[in-house]
C-alpha positions in Angstrom: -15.7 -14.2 -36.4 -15.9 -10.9 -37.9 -14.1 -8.3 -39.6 -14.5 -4.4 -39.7 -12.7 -1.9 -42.0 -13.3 1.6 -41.6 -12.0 4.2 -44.5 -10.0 7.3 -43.5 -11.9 9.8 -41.1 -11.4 13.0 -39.3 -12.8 13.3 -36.2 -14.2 16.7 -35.8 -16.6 19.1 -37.9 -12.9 21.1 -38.8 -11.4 17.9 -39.8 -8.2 18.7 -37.7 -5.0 17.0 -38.3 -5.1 16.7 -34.9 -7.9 14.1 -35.2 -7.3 12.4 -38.5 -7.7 9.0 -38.8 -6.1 6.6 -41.1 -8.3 4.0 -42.7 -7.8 0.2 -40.3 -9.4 -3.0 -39.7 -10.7 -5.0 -36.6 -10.9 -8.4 -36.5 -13.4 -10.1 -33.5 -13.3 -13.7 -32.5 -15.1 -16.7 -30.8 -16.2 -20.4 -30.1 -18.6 -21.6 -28.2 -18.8 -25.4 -27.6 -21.9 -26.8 -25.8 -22.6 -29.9 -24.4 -24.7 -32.8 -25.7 -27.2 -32.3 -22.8 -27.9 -29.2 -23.8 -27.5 -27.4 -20.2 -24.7 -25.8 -20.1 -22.1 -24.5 -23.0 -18.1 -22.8 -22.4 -16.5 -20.5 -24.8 -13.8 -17.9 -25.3 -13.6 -14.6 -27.1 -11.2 -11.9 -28.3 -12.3 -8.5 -29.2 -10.1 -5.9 -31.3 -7.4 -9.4 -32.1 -5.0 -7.2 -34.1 -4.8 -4.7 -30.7 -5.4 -1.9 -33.3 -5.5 1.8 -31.6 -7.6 4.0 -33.2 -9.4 7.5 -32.3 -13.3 6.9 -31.6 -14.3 10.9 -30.7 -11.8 14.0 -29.7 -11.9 17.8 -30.0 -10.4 20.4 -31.5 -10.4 24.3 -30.4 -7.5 26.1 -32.5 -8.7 29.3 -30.2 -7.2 27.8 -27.3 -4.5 25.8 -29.0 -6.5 22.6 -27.3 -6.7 19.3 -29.3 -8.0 15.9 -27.5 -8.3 12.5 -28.9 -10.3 9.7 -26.9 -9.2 6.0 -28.1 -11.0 2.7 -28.1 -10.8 0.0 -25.6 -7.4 -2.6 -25.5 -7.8 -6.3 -27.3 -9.5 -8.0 -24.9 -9.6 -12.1 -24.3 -11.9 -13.7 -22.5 -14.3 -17.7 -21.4 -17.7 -17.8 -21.4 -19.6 -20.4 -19.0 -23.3 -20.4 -19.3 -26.1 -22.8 -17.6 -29.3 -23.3 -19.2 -32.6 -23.9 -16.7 
């Protein structure tokens, strides 16, 4: 398990409004369990658990009126099977 926090940011040289980002935490999980032989192990994840939006990268041009905001990647669940040779 892990957990990020990450302070308030802006997102562009100008530090737009536009782009600001309030400070937030992530929270990543897993288990792995692997069997006595050794041979093979199964295991599930879950990436971003409290499904927290936040602004990774944008843009701002206050010529144009243009402002754009790129977000990260959904929670995401998943299993893990591996085989070792």
């Amino acid at each position: 398990m892990d957990w990020r926090f990450t302070a308030d940011t802006y997102n562009d040289a100008q530090n737009s409004v536009f782009l600001y980002q309030p400070a937030y935490n992530i929270g990543d999980a897993s288990i792995t369990w692997q069997a006595e032989s050794g041979k093979w192990s199964l295991g599930g994840y879950g990436n971003d658990v409290t499904n927290r939006q936040y602004i990774v990268s944008g843009d701002s041009n206050y010529g144009i009126g243009f402002h754009e905001a790129e977000f990260n990647r959904p929670r995401e669940w998943g299993i893990r099977a591996e085989v070792y040779f």
